[in-house]
Biopython code that builds the backbone (N, CA, C, O; Angstrom):
import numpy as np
from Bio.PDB.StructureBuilder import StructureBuilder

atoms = [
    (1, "UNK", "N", (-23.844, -27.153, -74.624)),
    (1, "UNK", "CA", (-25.154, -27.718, -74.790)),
    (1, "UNK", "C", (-25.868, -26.895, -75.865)),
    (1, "UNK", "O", (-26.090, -25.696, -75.701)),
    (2, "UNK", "N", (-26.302, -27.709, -77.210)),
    (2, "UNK", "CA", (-27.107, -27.015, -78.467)),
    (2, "UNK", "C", (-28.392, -27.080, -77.790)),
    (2, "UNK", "O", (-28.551, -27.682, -76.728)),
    (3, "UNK", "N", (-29.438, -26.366, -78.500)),
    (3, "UNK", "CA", (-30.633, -26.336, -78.304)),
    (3, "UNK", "C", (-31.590, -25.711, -79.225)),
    (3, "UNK", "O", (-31.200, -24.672, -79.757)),
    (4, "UNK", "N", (-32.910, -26.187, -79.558)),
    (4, "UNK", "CA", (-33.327, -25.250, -80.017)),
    (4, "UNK", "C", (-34.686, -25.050, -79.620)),
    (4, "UNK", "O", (-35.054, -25.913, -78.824)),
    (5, "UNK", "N", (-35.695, -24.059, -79.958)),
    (5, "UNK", "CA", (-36.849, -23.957, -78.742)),
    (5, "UNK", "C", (-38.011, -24.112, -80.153)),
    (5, "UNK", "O", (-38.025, -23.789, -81.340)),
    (6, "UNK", "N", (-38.922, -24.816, -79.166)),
    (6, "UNK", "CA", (-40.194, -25.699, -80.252)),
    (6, "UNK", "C", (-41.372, -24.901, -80.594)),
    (6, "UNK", "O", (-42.100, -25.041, -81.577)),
    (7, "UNK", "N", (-41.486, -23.779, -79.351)),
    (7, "UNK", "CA", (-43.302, -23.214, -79.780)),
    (7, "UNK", "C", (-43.090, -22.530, -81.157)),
    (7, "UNK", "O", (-42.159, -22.008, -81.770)),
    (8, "UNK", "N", (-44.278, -22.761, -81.325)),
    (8, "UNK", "CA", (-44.689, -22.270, -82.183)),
    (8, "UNK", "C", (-45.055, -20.518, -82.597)),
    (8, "UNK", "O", (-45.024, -20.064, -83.741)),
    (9, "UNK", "N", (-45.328, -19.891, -81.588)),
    (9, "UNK", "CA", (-45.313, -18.863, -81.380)),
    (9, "UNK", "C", (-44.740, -18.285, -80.559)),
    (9, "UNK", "O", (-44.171, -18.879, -79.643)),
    (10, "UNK", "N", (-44.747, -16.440, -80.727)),
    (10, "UNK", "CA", (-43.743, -16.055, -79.416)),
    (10, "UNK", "C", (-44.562, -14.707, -79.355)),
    (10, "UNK", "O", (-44.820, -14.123, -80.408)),
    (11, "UNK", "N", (-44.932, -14.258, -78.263)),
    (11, "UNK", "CA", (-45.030, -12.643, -77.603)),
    (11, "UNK", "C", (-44.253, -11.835, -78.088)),
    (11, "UNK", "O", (-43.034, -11.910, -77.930)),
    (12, "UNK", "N", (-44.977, -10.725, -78.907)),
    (12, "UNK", "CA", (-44.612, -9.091, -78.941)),
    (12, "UNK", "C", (-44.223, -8.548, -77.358)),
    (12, "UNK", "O", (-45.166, -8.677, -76.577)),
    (13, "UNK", "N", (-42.923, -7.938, -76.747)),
    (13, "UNK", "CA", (-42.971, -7.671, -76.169)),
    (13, "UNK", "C", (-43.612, -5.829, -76.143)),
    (13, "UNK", "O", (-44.276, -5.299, -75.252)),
    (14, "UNK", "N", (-43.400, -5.565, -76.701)),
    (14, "UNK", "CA", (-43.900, -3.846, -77.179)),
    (14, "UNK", "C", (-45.523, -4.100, -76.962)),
    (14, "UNK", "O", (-46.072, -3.489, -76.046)),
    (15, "UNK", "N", (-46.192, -4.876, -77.684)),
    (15, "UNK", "CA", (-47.616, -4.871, -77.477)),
    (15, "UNK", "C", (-48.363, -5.483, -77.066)),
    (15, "UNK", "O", (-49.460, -5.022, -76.751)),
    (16, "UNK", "N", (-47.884, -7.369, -76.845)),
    (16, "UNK", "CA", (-48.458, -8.181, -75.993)),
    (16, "UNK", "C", (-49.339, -9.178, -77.067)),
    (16, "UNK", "O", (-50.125, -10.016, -76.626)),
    (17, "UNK", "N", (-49.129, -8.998, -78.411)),
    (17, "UNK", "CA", (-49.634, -9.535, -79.581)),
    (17, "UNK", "C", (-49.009, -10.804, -79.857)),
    (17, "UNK", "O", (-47.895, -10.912, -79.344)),
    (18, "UNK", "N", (-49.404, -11.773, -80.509)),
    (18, "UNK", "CA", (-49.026, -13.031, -80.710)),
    (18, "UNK", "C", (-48.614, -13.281, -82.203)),
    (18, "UNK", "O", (-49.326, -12.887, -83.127)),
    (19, "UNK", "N", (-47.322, -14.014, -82.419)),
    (19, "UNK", "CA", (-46.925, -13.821, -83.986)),
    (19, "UNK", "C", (-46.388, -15.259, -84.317)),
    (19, "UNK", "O", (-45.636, -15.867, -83.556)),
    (20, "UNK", "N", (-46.752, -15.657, -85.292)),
    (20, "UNK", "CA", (-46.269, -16.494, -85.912)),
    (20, "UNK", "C", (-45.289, -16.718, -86.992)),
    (20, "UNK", "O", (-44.741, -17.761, -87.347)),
    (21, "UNK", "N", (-45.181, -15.438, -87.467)),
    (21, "UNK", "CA", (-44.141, -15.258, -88.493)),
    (21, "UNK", "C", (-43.110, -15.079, -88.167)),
    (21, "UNK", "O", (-42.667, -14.114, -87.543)),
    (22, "UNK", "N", (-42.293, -16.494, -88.755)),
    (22, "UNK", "CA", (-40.147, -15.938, -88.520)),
    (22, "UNK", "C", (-39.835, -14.770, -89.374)),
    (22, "UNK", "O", (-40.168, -14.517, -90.531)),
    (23, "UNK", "N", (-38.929, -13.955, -88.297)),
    (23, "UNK", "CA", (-38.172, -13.523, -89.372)),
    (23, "UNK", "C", (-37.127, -13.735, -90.033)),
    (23, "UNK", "O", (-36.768, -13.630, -91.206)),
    (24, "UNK", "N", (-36.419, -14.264, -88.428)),
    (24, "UNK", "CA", (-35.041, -14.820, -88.887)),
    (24, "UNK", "C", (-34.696, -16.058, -87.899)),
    (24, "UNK", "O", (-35.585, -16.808, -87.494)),
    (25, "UNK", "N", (-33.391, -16.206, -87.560)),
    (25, "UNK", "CA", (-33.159, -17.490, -86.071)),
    (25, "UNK", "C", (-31.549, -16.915, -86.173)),
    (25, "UNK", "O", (-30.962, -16.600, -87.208)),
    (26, "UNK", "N", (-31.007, -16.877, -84.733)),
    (26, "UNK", "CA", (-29.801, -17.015, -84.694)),
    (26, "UNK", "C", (-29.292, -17.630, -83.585)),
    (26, "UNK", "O", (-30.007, -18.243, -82.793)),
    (27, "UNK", "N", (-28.304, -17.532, -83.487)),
    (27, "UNK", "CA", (-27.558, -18.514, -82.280)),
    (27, "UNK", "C", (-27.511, -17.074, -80.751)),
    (27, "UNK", "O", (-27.105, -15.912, -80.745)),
    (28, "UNK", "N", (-28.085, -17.879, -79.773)),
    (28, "UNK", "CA", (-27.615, -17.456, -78.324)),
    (28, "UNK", "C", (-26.751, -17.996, -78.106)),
    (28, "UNK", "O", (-26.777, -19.157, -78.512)),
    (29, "UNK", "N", (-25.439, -17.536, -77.342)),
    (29, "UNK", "CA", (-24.088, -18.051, -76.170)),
    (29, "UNK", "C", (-24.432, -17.359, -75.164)),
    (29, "UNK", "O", (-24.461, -16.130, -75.216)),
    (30, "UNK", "N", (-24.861, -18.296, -73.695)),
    (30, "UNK", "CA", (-25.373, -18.055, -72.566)),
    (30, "UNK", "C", (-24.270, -18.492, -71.530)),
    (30, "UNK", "O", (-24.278, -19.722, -71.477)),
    (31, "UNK", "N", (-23.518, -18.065, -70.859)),
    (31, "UNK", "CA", (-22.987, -18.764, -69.619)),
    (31, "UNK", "C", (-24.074, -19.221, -68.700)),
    (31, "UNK", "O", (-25.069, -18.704, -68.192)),
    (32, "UNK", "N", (-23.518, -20.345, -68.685)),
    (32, "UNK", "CA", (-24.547, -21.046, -66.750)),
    (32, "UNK", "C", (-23.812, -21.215, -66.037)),
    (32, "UNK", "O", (-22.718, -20.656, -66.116)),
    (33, "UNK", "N", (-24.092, -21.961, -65.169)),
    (33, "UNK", "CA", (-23.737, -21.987, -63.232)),
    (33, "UNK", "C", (-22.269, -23.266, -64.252)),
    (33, "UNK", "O", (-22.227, -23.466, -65.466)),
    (34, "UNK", "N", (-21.617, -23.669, -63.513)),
    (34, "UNK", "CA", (-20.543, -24.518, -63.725)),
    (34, "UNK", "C", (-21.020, -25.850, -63.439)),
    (34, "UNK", "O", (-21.537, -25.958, -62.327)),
    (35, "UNK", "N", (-20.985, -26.839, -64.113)),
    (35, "UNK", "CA", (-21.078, -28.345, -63.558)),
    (35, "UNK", "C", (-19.501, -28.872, -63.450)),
    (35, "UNK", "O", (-18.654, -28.957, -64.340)),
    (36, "UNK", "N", (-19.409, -29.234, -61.860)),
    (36, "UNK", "CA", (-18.199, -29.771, -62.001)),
    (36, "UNK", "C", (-17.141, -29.372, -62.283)),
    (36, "UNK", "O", (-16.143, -29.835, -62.835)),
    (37, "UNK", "N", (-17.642, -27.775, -61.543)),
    (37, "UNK", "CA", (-15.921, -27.048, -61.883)),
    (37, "UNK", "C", (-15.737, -26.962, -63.509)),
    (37, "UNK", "O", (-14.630, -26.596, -63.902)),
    (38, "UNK", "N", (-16.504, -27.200, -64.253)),
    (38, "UNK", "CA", (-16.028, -26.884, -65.516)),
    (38, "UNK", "C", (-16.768, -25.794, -65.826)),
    (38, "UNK", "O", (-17.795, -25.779, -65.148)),
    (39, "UNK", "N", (-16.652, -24.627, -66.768)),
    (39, "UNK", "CA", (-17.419, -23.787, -67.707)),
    (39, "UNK", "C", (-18.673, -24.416, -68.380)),
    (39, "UNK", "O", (-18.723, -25.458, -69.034)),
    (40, "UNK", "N", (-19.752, -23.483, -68.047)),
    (40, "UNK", "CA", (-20.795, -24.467, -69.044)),
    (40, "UNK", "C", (-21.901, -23.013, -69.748)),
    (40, "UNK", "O", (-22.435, -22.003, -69.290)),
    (41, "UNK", "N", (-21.780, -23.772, -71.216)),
    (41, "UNK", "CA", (-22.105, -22.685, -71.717)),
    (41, "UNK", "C", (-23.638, -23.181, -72.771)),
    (41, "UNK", "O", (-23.389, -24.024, -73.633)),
    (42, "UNK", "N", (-25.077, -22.691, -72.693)),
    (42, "UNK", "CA", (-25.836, -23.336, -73.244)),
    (42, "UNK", "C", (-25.790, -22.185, -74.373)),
    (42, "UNK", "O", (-25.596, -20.986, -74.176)),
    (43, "UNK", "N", (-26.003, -22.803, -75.538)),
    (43, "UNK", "CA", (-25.881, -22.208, -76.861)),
    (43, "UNK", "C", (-28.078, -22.697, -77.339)),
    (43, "UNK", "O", (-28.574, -23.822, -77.286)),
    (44, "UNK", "N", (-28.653, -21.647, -77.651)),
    (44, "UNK", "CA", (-30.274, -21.617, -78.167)),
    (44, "UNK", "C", (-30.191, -21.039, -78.995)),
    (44, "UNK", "O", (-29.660, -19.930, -78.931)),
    (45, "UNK", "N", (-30.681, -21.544, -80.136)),
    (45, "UNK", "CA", (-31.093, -20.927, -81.478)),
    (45, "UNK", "C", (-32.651, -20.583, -81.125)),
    (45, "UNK", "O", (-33.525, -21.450, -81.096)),
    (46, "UNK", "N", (-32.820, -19.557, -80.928)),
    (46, "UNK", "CA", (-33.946, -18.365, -81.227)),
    (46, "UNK", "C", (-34.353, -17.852, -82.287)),
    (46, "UNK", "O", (-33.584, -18.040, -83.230)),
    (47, "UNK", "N", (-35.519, -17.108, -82.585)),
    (47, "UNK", "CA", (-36.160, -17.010, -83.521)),
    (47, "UNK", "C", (-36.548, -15.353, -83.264)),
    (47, "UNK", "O", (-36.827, -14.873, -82.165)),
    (48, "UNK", "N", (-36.484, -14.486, -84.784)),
    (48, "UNK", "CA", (-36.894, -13.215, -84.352)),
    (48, "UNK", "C", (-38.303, -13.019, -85.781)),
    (48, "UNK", "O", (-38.530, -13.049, -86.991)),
    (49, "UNK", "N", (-38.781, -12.850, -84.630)),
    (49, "UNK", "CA", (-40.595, -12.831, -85.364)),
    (49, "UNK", "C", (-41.141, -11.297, -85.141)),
    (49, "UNK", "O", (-41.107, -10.446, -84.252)),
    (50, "UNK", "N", (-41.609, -11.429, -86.328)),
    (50, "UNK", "CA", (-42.045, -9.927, -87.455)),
    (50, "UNK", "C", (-43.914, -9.885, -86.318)),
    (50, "UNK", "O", (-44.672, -10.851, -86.227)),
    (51, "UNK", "N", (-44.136, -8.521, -85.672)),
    (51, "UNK", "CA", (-44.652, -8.173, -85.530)),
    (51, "UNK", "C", (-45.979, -7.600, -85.953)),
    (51, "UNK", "O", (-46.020, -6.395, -86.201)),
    (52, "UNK", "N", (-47.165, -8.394, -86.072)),
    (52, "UNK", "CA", (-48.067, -8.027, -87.093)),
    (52, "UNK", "C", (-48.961, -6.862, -86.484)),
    (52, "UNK", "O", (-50.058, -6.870, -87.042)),
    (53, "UNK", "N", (-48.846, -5.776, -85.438)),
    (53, "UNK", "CA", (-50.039, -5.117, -85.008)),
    (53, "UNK", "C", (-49.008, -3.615, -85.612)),
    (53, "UNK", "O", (-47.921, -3.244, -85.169)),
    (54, "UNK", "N", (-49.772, -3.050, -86.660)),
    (54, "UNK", "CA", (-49.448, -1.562, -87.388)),
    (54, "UNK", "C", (-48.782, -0.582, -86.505)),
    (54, "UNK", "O", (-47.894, 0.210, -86.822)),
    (55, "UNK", "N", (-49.491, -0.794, -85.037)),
    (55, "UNK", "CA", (-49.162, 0.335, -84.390)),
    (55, "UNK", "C", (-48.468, -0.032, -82.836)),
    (55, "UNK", "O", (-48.400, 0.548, -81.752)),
    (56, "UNK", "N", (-48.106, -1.049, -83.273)),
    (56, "UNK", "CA", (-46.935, -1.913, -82.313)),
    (56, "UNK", "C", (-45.202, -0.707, -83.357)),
    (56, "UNK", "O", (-44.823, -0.675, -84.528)),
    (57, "UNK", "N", (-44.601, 0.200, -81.741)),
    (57, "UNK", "CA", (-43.348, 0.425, -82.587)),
    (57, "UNK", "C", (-42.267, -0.695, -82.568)),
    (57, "UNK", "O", (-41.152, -0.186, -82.460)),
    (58, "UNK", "N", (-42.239, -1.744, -82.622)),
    (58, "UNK", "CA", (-41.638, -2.749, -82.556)),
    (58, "UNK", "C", (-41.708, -3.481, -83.899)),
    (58, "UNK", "O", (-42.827, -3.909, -84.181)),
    (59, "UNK", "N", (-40.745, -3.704, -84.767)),
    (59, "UNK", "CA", (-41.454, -4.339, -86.483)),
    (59, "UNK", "C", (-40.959, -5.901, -85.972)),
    (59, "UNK", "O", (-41.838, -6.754, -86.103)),
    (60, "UNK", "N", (-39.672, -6.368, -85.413)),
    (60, "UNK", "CA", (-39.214, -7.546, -85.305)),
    (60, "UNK", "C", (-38.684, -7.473, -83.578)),
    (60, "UNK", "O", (-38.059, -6.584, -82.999)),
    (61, "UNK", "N", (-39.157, -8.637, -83.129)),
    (61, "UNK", "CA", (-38.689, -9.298, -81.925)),
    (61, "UNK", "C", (-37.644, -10.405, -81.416)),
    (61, "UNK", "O", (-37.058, -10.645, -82.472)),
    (62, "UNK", "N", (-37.218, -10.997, -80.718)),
    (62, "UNK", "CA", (-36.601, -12.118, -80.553)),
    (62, "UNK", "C", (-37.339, -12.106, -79.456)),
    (62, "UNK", "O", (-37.661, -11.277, -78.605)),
    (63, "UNK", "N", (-37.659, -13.975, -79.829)),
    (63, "UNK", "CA", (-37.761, -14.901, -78.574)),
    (63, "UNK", "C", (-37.666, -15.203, -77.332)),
    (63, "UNK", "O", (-36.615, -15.845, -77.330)),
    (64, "UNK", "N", (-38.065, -15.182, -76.188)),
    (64, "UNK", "CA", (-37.195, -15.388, -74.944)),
    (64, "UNK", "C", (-37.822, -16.856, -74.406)),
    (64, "UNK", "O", (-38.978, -17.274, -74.478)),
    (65, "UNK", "N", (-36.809, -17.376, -73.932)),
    (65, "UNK", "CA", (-37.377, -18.685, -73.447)),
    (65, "UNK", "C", (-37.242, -18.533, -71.342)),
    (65, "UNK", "O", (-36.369, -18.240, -70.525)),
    (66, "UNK", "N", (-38.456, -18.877, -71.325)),
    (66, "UNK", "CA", (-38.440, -18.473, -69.871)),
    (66, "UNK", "C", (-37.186, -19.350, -68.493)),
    (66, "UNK", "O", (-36.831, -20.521, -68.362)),
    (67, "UNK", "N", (-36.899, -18.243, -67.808)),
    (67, "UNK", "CA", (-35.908, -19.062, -66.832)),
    (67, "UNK", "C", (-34.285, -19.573, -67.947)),
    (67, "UNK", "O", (-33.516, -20.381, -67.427)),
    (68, "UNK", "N", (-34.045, -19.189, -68.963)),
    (68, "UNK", "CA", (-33.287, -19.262, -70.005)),
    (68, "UNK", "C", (-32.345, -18.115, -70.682)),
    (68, "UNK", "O", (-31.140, -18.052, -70.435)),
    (69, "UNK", "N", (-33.096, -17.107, -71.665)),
    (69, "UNK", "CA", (-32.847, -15.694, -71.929)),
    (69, "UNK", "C", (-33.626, -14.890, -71.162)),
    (69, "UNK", "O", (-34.482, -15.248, -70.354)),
    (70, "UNK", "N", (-33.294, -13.794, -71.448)),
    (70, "UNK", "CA", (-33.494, -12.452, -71.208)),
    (70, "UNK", "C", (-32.833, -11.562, -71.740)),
    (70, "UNK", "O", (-31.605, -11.636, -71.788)),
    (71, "UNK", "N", (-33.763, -10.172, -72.429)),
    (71, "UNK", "CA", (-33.370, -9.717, -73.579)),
    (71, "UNK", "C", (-31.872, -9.084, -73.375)),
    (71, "UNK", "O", (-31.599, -8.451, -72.355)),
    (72, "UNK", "N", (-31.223, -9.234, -74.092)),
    (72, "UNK", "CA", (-29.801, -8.683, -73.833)),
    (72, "UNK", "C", (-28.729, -9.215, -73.258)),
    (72, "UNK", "O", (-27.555, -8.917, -73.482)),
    (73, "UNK", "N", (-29.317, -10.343, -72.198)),
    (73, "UNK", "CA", (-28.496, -11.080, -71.197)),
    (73, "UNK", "C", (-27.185, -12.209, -71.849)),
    (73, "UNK", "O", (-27.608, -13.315, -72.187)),
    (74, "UNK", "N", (-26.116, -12.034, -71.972)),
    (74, "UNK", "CA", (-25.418, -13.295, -71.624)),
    (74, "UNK", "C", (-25.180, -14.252, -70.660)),
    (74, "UNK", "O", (-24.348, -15.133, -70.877)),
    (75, "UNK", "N", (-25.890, -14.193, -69.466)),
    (75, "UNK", "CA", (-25.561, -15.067, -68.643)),
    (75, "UNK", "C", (-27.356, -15.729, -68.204)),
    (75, "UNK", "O", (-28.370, -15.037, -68.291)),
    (76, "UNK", "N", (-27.329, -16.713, -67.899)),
    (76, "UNK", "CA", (-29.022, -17.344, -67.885)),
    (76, "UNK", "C", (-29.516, -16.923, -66.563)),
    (76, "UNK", "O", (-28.492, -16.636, -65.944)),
    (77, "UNK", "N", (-30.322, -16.771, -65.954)),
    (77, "UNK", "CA", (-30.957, -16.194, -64.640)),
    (77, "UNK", "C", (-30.226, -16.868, -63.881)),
    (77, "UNK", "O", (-29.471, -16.060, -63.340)),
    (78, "UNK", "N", (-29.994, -17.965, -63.499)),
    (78, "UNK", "CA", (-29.055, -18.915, -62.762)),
    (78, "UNK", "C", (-27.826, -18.352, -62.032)),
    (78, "UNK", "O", (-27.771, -18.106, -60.827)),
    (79, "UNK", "N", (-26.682, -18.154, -63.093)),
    (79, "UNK", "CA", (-26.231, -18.052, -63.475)),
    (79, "UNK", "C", (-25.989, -15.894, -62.882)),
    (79, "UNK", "O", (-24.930, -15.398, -62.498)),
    (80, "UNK", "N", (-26.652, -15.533, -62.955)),
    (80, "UNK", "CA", (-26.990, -13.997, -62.847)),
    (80, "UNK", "C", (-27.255, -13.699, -61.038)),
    (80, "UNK", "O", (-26.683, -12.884, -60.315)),
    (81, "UNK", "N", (-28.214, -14.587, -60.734)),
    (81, "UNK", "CA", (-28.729, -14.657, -59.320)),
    (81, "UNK", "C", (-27.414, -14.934, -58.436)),
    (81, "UNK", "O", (-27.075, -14.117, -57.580)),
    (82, "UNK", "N", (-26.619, -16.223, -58.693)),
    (82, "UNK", "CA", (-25.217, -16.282, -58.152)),
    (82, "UNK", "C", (-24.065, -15.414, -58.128)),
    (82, "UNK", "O", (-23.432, -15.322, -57.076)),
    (83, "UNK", "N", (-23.808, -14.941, -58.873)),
    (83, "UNK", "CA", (-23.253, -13.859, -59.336)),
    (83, "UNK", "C", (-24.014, -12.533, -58.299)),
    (83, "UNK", "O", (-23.434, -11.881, -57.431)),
    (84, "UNK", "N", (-25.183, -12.438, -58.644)),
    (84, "UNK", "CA", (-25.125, -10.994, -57.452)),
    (84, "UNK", "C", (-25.136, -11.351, -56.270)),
    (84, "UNK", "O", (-25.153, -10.363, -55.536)),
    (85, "UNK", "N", (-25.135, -12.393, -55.668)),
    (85, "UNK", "CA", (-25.547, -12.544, -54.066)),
    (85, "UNK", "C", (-23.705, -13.335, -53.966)),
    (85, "UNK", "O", (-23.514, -14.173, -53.085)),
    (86, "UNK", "N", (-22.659, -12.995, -54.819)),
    (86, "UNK", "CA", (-21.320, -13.541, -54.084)),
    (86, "UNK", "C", (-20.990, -12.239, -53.822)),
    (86, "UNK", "O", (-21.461, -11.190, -54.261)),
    (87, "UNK", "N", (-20.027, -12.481, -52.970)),
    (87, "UNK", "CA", (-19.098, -11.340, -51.865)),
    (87, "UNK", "C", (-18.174, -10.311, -52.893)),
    (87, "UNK", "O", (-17.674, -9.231, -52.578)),
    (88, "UNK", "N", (-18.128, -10.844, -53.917)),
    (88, "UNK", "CA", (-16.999, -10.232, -54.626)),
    (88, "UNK", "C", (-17.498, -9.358, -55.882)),
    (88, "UNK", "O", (-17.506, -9.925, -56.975)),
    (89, "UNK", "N", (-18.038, -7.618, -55.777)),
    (89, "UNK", "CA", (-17.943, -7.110, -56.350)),
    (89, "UNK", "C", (-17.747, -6.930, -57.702)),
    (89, "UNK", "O", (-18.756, -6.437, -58.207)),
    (90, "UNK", "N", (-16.869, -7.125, -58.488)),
    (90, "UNK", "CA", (-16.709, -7.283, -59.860)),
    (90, "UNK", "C", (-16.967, -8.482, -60.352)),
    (90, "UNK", "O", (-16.673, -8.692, -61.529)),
    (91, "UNK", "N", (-17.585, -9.547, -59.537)),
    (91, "UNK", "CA", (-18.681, -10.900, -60.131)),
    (91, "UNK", "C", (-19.380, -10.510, -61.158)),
    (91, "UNK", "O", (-19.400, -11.187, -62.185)),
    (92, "UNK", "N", (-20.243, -9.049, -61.008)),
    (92, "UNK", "CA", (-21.343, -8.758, -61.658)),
    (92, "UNK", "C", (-21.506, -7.410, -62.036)),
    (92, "UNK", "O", (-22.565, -6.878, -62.371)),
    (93, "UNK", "N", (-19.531, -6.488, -61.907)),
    (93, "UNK", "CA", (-20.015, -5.257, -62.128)),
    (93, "UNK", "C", (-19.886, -4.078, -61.812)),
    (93, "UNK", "O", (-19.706, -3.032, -62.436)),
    (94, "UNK", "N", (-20.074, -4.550, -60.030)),
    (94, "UNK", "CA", (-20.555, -3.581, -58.759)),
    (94, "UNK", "C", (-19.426, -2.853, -58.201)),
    (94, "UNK", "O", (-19.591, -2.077, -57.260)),
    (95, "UNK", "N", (-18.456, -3.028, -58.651)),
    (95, "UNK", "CA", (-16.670, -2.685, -58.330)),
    (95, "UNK", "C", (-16.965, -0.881, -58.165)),
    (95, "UNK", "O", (-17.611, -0.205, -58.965)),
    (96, "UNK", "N", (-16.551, -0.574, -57.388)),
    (96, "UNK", "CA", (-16.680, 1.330, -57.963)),
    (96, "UNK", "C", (-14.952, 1.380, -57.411)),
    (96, "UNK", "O", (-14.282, 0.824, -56.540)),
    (97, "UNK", "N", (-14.718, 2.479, -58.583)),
    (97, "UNK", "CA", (-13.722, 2.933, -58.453)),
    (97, "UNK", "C", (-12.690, 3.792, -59.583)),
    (97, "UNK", "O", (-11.597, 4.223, -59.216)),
]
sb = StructureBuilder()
sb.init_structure("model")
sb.init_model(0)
sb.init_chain("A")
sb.init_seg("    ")
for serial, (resi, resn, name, xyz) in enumerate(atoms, 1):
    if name == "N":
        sb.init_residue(resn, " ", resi, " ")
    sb.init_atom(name, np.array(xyz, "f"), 0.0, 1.0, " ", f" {name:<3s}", serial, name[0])
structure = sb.get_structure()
């Protein structure tokens, strides 16, 4: 599933400032929950917007679309939540050894 996200603006996370300027856009690959026993993978083109407050240490951001990304994440909240609440340890990680 392509996608791409419409606002117009996006949140500084460092300062809480509002920006309108792109800097760039690239492609997200997100795993989700499975439909139908198959793999399902939503692909979002995001946007990384230039930070206009001087004393924000943050110069460029990326996008997060809520209930969607999260910074760093490959897998969508969905997708993450299932994964920690199954029985099986290395679902998400938790394996020690």
């Amino acid at each position: 599933m392509d996608t791409d996200v419409l606002a117009g603006e996006a949140q500084c996370p460092g300062c809480g400032g509002w920006s309108v300027q792109v800097h760039s856009r690239c492609w997200r690959i997100l795993a989700d929950s499975a439909i139908g026993g198959q793999q399902t993978l939503v692909k979002v083109r995001v946007r990384r917007f230039f930070c206009d407050d001087t004393v924000c240490s943050r110069r460029t951001f990326a996008e997060q679309v809520p209930g969607v990304t999260t910074p760093y994440a490959r897998r969508t909240p969905l997708l993450r939540g299932l994964l920690e609440r199954s029985p099986w340890p290395w679902a998400v990680g938790r394996a020690h050894g």
